[in-house]
PAGU-419315 format. One record per residue: x, y, z of N, C-alpha, C in turn; residue in three letters. Coordinates in steps of 0.001 Angstrom, whole numbers, plus 500000, padded with zeros to 6 digits. Example, Ala and Ser with C-alpha at 12.3 -4.5 7.8 and 13.67 -1.06 7.14 Angstrom:
# residues 2
513190494310507800512300495500507800513200496700507800ALA 512850497750507080513670498940507140512900500030507870SER 
END
This chain:
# residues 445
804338138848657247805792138756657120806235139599655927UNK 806741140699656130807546141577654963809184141096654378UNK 808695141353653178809610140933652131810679141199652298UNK 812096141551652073813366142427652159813612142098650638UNK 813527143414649647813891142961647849815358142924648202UNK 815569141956646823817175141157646859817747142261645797UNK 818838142127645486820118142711644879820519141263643865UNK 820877139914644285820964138803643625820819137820644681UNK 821532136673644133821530135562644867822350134566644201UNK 823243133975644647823928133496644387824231131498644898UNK 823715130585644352823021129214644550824183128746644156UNK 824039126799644810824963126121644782823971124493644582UNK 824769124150643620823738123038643137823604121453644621UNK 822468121559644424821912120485645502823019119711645595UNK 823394118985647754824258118149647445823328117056648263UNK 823741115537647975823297114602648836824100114685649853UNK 823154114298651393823673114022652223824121112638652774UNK 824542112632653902824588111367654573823409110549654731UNK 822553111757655166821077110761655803820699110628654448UNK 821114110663653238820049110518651957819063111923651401UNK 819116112738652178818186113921651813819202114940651086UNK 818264115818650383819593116978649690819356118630650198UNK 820361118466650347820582119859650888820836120999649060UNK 820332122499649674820513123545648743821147124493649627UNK 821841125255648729822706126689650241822890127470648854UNK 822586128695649226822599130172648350822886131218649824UNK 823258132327648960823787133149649654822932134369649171UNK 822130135277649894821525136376649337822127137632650143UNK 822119138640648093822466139618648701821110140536648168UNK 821143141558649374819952142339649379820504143800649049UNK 819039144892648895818989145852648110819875146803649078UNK 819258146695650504820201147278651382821369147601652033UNK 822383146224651155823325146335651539824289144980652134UNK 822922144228652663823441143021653661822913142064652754UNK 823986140815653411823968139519652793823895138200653606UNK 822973137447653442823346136743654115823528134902653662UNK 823711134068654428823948132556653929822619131458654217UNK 821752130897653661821238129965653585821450128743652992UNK 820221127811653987820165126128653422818959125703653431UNK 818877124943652717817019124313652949817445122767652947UNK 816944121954653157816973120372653201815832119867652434UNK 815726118528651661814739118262650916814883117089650852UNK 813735116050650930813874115025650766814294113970649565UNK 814177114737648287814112114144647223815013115131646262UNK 815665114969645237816297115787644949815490116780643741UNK 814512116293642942813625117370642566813251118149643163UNK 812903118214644123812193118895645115813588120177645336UNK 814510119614645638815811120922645275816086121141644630UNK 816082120655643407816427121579642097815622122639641555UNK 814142122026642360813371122913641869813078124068642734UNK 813647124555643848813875125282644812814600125729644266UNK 816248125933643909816961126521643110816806127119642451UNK 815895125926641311815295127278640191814338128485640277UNK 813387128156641371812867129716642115813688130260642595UNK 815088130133643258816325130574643285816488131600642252UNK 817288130938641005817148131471639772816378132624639583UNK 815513132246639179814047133313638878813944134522640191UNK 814467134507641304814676135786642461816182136099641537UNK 816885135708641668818284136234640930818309137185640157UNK 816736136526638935816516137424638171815757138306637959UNK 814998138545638851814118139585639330813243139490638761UNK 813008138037637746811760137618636903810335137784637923UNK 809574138844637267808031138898637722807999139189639328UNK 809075140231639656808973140645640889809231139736642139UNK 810272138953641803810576137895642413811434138303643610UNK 811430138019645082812033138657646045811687137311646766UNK 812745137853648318813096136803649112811862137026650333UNK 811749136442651218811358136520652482812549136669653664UNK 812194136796654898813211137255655431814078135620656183UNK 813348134611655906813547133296656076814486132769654992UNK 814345134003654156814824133511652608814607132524652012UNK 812909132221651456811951131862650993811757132831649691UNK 812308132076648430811654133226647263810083133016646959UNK 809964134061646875808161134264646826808321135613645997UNK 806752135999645235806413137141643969806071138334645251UNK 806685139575645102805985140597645286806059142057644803UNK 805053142596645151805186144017644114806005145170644319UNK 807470144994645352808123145987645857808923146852644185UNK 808492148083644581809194148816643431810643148563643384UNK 811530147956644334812604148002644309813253146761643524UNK 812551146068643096812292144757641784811657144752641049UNK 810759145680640513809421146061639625809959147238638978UNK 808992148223638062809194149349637449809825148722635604UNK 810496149840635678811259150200634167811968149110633982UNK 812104148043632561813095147452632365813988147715632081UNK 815064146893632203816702147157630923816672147698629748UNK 815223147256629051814916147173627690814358148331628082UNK 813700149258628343812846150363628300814342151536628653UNK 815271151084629339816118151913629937817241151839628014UNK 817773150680627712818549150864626509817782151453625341UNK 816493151724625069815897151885624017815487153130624067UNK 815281153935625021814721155366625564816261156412625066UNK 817239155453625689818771156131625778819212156197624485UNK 819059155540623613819729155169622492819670156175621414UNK 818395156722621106818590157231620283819345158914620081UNK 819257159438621428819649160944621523821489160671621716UNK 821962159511622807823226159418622384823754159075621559UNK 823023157842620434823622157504619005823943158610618147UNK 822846159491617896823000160729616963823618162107617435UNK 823907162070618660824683163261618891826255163331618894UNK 826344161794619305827901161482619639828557160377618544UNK 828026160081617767828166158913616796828431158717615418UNK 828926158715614846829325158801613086828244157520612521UNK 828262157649611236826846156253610986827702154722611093UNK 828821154418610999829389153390611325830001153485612792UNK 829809154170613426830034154373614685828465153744615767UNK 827852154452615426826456153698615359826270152627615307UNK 826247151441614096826337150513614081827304149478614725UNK 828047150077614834829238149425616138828747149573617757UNK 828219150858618682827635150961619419826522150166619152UNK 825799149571618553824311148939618191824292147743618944UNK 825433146867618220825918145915618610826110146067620347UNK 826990146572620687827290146513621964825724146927622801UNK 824693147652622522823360147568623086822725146546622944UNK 822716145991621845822030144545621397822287143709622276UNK 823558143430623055824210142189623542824205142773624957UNK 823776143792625508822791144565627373821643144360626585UNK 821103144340625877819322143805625956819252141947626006UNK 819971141274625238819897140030625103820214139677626137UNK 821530139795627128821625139205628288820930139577629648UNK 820084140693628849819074141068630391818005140592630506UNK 817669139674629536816349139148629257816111137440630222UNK 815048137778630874814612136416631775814156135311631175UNK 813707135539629937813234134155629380813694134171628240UNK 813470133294627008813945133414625873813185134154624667UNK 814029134759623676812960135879623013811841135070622099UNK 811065135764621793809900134968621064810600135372619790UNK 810304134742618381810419134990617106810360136479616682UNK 809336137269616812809270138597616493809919139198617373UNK 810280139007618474811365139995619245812718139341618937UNK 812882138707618665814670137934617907814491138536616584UNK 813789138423615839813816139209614469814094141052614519UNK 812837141580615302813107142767615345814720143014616027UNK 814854143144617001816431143082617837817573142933617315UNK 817739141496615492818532141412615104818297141994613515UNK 817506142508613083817102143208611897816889144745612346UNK 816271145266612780815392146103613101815819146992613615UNK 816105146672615261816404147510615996817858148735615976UNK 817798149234616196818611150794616366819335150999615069UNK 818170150642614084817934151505612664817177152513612683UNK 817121152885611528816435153914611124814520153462610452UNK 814923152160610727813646151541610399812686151302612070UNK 813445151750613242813086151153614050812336152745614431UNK 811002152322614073810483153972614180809356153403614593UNK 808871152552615199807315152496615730807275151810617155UNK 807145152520618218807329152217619604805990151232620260UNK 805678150755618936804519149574619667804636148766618902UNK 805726148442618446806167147306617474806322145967618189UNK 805001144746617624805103143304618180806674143193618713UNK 807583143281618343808934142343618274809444143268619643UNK 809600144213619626809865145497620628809016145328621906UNK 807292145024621321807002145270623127806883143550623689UNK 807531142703622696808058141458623332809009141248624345UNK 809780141992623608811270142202624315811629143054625596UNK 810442143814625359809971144990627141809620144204628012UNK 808559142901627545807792141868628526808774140992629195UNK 809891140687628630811244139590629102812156140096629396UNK 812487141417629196813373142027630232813696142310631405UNK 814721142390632241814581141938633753814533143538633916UNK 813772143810635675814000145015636071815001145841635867UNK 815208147124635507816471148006635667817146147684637287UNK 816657147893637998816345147891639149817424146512639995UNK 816906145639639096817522144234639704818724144021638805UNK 819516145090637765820533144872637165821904144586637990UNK 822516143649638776823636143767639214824827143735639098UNK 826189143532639916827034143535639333827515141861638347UNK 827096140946638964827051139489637791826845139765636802UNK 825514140303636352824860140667635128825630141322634092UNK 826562142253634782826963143374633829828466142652633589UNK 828836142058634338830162140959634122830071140208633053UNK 828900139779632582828233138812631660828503139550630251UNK 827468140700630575827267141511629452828646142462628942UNK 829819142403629835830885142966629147831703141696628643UNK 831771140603629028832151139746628138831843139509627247UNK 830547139142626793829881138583625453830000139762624767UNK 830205141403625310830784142122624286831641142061623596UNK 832410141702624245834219141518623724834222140454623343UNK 833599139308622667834367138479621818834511138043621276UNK 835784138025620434836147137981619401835430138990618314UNK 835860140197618398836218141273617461837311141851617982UNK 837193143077616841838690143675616759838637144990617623UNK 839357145373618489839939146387619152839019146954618932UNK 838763147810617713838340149179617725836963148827617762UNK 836218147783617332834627147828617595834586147440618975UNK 835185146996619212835034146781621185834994147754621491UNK 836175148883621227835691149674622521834830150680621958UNK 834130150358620827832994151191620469831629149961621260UNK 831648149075621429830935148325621724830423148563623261UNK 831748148790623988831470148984625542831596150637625584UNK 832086151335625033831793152866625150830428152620625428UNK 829477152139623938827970152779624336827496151591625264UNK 827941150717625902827379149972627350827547150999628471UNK 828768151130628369829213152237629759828656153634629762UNK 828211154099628465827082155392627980825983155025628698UNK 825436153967628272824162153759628673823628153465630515UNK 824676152357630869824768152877632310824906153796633506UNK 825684154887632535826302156025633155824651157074633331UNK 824448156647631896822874157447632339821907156702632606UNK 821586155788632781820936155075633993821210155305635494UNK 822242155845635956822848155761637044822573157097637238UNK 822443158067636298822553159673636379820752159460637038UNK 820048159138636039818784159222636484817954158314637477UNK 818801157671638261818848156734639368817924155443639120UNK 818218155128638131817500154085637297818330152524637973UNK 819480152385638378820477151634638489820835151873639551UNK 820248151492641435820724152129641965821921151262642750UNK 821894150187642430823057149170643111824319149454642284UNK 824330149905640872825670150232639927826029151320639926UNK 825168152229640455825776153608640368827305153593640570UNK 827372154350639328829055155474639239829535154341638725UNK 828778153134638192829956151866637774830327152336636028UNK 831280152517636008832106152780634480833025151568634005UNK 832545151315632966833238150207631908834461150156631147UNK 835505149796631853837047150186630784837187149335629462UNK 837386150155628433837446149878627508838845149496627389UNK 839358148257626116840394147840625651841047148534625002UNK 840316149798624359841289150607623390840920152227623904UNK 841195152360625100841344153614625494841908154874624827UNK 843535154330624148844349155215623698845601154879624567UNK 846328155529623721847670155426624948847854157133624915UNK 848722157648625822849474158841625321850623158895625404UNK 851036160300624812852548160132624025853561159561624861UNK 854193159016624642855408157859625630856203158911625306UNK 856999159094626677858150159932627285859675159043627216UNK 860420159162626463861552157956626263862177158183627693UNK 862279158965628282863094158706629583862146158198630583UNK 861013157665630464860432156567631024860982155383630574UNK 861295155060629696861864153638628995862791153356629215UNK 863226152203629404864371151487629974865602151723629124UNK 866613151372628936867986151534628405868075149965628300UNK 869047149802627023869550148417626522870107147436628079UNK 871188148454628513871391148051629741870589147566631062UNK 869509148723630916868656148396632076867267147693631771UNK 867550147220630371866537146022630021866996144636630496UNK 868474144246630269869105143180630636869465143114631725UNK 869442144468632953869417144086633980867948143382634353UNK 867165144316634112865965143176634546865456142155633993UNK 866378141514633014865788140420632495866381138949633345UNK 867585139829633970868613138724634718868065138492635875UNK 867531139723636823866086139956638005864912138664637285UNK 864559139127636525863831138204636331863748137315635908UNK 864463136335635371864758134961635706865283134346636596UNK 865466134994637939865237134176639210864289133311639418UNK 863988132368640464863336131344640355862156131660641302UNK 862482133015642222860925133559643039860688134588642004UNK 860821134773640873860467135389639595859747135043638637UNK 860020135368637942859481134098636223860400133208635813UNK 861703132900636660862700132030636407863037131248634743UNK 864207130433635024864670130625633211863849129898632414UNK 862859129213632745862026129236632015860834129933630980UNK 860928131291631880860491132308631464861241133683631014UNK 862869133172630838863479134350630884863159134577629209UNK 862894134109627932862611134286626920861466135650626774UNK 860384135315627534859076136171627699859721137926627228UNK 860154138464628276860295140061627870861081139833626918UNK 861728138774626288862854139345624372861831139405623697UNK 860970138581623908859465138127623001859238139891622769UNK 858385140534623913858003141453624347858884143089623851UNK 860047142842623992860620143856623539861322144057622161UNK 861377142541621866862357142068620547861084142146619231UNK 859727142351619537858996141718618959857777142822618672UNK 857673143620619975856436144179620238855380143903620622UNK 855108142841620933854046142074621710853743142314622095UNK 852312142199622508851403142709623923851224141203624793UNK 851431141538625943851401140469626740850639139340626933UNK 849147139926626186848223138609625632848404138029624661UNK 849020138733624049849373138110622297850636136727622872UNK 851654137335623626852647136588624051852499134945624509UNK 851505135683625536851118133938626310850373133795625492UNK 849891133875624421848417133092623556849450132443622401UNK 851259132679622634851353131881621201851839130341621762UNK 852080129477620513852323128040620848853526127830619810UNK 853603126759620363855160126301619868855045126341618204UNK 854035126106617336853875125956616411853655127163615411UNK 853424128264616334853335129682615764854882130463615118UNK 856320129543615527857649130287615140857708129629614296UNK 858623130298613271859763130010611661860234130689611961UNK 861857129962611505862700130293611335862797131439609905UNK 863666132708609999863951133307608731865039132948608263UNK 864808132165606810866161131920606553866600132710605832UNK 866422134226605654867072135285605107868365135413606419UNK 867758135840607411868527136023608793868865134963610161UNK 869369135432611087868953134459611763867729134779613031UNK 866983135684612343865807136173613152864695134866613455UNK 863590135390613630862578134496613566861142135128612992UNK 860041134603612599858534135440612388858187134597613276UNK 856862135433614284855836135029615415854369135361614229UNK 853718134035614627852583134277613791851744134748614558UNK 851122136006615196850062136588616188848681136416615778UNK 848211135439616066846647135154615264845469135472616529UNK 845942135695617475845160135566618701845421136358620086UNK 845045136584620821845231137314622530844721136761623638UNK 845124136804624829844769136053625879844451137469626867UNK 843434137627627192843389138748627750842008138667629558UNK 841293139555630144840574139529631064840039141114630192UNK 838309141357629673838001141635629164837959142999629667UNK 837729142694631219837292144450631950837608143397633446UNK 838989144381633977839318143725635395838378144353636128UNK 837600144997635881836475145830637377835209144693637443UNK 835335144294636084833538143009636659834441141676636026UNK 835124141376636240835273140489635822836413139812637054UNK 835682139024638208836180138547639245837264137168640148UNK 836955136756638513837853135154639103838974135608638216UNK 839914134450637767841036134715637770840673133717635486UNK 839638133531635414839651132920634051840344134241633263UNK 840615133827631739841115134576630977840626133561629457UNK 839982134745628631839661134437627340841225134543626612UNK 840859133389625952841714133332624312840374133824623255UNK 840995134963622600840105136106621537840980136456620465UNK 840405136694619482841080137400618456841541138785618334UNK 840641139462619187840553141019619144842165141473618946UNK 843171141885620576844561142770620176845010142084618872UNK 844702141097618537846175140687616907845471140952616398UNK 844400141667615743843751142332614396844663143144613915UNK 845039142658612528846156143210611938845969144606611376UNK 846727145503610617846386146593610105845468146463609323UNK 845550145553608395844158145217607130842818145135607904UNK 842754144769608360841001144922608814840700143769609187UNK 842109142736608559840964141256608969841196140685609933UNK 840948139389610217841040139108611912841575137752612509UNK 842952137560610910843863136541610658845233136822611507UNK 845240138477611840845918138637612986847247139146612199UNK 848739139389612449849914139384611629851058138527611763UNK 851742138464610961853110138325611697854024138878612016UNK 854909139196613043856158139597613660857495139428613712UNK 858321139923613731859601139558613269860326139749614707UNK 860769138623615070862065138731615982863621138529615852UNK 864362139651616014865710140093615338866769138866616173UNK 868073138402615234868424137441615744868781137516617303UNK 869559138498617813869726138400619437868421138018620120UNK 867460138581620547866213138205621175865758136278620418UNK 866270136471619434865657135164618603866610133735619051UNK 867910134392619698868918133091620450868580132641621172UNK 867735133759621842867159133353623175866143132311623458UNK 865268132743622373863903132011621919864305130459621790UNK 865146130278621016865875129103620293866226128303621462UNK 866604128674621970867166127648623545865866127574624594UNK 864936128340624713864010128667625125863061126882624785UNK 862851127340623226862261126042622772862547124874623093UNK 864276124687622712864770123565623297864694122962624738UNK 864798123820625540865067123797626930863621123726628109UNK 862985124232627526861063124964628309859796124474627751UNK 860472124689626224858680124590625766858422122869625385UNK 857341122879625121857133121403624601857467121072623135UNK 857406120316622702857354119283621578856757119449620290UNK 855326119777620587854110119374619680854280121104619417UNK 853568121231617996853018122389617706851810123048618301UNK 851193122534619254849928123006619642850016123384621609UNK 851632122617621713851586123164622656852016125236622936UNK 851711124955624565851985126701624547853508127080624827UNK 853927127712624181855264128617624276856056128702625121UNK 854845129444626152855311129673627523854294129354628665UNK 854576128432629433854241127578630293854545127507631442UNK 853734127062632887853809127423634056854972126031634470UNK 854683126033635544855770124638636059855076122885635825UNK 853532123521636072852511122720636386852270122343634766UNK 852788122720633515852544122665631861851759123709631217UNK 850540124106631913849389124585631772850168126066631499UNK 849215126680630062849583128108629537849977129054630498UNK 850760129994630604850556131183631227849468131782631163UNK 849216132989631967848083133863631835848438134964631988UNK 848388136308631716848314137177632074848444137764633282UNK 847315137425634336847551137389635601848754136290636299UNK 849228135403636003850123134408636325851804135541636375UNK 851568136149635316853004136706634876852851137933635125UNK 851725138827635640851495139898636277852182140641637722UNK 852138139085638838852457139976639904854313139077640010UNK 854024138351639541856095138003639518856524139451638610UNK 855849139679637809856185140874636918856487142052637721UNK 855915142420638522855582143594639540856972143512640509UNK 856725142267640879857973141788641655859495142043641993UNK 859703141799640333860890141384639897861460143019639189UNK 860316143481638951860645145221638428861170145829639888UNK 860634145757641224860851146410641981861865145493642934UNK 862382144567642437863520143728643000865016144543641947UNK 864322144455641219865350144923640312866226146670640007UNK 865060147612640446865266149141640441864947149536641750UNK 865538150165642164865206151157643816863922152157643698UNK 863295152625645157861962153086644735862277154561644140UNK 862687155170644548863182155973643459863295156081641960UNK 863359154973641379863998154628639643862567155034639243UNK 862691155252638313861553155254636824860974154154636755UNK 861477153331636872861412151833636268861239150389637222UNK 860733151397638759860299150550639917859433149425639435UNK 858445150851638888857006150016638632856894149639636937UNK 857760149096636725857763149015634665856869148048634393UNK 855836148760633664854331147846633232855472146959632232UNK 854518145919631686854438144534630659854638145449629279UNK 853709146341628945853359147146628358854897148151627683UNK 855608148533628846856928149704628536857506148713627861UNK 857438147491627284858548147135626308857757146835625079UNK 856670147135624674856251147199623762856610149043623009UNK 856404149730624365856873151111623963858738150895623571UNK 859260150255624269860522149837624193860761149812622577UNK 860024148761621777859874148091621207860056149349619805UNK 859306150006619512858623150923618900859418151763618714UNK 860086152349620023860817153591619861862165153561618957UNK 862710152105619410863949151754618665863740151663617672UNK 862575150950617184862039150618615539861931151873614398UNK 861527153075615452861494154113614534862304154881614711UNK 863294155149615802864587155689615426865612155293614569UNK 865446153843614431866426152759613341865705153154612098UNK 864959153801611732864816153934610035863601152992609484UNK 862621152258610450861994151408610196860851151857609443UNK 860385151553607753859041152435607354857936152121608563UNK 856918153224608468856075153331609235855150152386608652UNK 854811152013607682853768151148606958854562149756607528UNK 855516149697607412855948147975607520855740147974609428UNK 856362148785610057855992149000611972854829148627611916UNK 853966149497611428852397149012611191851714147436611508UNK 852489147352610369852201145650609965852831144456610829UNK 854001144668611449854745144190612524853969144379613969UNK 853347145538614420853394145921615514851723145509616114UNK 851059145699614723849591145610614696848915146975615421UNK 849667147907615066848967149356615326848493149470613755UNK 846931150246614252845644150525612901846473151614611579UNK 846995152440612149847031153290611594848867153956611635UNK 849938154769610909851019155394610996850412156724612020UNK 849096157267611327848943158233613014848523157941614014UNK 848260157094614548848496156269615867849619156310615998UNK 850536155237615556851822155173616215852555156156616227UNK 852603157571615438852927158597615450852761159902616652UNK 851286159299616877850991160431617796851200159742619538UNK 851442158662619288852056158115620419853322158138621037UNK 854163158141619899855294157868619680856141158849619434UNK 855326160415619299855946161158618424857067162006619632UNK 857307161667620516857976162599621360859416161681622069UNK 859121160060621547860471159219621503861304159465620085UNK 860678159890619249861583159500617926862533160783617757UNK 864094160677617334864918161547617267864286162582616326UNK 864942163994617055864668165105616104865870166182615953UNK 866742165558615557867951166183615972867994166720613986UNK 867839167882614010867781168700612904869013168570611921UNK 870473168463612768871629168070611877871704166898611225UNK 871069165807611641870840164600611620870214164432610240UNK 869097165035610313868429165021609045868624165824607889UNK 869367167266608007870414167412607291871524167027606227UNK 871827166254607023873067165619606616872297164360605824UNK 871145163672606340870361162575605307869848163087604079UNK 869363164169603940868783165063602699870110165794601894UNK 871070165824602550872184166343601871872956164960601088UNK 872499163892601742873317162120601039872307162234599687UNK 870850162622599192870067162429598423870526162718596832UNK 870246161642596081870399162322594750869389163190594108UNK 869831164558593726868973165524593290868761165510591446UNK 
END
């Protein structure tokens, strides 16, 4: 009876039946392409759990682990579950792309993000000298001896290249992302998505091929102001969207947040009632942004969960207390009745909330979002399809045509740097030569 090697497998914990016996059902998918559904029956329920866990162990391609065509996991030596590990594939790669493409703190940021594709590719748990080397050692400059105890530990517990699938790498782009700040993330998954890309080049990876990893901090480019909405045609769609097959008035606060504020849409739904003060200079408000609600990488990342992370509110300083924001009194009236009227009570509740109580998400306020833009503008308009996102550009453009220092935007907006927001920005902000003229001509000389 010949084997068919698996791709994964995907198990469902033993259930009791009627007659008293327990049933197991997994679903295997194979190298070829096809998938199919199984069950086994067992009299006792050890007896299925422990079926499962040879389950498991085929999943993980631990020790050449493959199905039968009964789908029976059993050991065999098909190269198509055997060969090169993860660990032989990240450690071979590492060093010619670290030093060609990498600054020395650039490096150490990519390190990390390799560290955390070797740890989650590993079938068993590391021994002492391979946890030491891996978290001391490895992709230094000390890591110079390719028969190093801790190193060829970590070759022995690594799962096949081979049997890397798409679960796996879902795994491994989460535990990248979390909780750090923007910019080491997407230095973190750059060199994941490096390293796959050439795995895939040299057909090392042949179920992921061409799979590329989106990073959180891509870049933006320069925002075109006649993409951006008008005062007017912000409040038209804010009135669109507080309809009730919309984000209705419970949610009509959300885009003032967003445009009044600069917010990014994870930052938004991640705040709670306890995050506003009042300014009693004005009748504005400060949003305390300590946190983001985000989906780390929508390409592997398949259900509909969403992390609360620190990463987007990393403030300009470096640290990862996040900033605060200022919302100007009009957008801030809104808020105010908002509270009264929508949100809850307690300080710990969330801000903005579904019907059901439970936080928004991202995806929750995504496709009413989509909705209500193209309920609102004809297909024709600019502004059919207006991302979450264009009122943060919204946000920005006004801020720095109004005279706003670039150091204080900074600090408000939670952009790293004045050339960032500059080189983003630099083709919304007025340049009307008389303009500035006439400001250098008000100057005392």
């Amino acid at each position: 009876m010949s084997a068919a090697a698996i791709r994964s497998v995907s198990s469902y914990a033993p259930k009791k039946l009627a007659s008293g016996n327990w049933q197991v059902r997994w679903r295997v998918f194979r190298i070829d392409g096809t998938e199919s559904m199984r069950k086994a029956t067992f009299e006792k329920r050890g007896q299925a759990e422990a079926h499962r866990e040879r389950l498991t162990d085929a999943q993980l391609g631990r020790d050449g682990w493959t199905l039968t065509p009964k789908g029976d996991p059993v050991q065999a030596d098909d190269d198509l579950v055997s060969g090169i590990s993860v660990a032989e594939v990240v450690l071979d790669h590492y060093w010619p792309f670290a030093r060609r493409n990498l600054a020395p703190n650039g490096r150490k940021a990519a390190s990390y993000g390799l560290k955390v594709l070797l740890r989650e590719t590993t079938t068993s748990p590391l021994s002492k000298a391979a946890d030491d080397w891996l978290r001391r050692v490895a992709f230094t400059t000390k890591d110079t001896d390719p028969n190093a105890e801790g190193r060829e530990d970590l070759i022995a517990v690594s799962m096949p290249a081979r049997a890397l699938d798409r679960k796996k790498i879902q795994q491994v782009v989460v535990e990248a992302g979390a909780g750090v700040s923007i910019a080491t993330e997407h230095r973190r998954w750059g060199a994941i998505s490096a390293c796959l890309k050439w795995g895939a080049e040299q057909d090392l990876f042949p179920v992921i091929t061409g799979v590329k990893v989106r990073t959180m901090a891509e870049g933006e480019d320069e925002v075109d102001p006649k993409t951006l909405p008008t005062p007017e045609e912000l409040l038209h769609f804010i009135d669109v969207w507080a309809g009730d097959e919309f984000g209705g008035e419970r949610l009509r606060a959300l885009p003032w947040v967003l445009a009044g504020a600069g917010l990014r849409i994870g930052e938004a739904v991640a705040l709670d009632v306890g995050s506003i003060t009042e300014d009693p200079r004005t009748n504005g408000m400060w949003l305390r942004v300590n946190r983001s609600m985000s989906t780390p990488n929508a390409n592997f990342v398949d259900d509909d969960d969403e992390l609360i992370r620190g990463t987007k509110a990393k403030g300009p300083t470096g640290n990862r207390k996040g900033r605060t924001a200022f919302l100007p009194s009009e957008p801030a009236a809104i808020l105010r009745t908002h509270l009264v009227e929508h949100a809850g009570k307690k300080a710990v509740d969330p801000l903005f909330a579904k019907t059901t109580g439970g936080r928004c998400t991202t995806d929750y306020i995504g496709g009413r979002w989509r909705r209500a833009a193209r309920a609102a503008f004809a297909p024709d308009h600019h502004l059919h399809d207006m991302k979450r996102h264009t009122l943060r550009h919204y946000f920005a453009t006004r801020a720095l045509n109004a005279g706003v220092p670039l150091r204080a935007l900074c600090q408000l907006g939670g952009w790293r740097s004045p050339t960032i927001l500059l080189e983003v920005y630099i083709q919304a902000m007025e340049s009307d030569a008389t303009v500035a003229a006439d400001r250098l001509e008000g100057l005392n000389w």
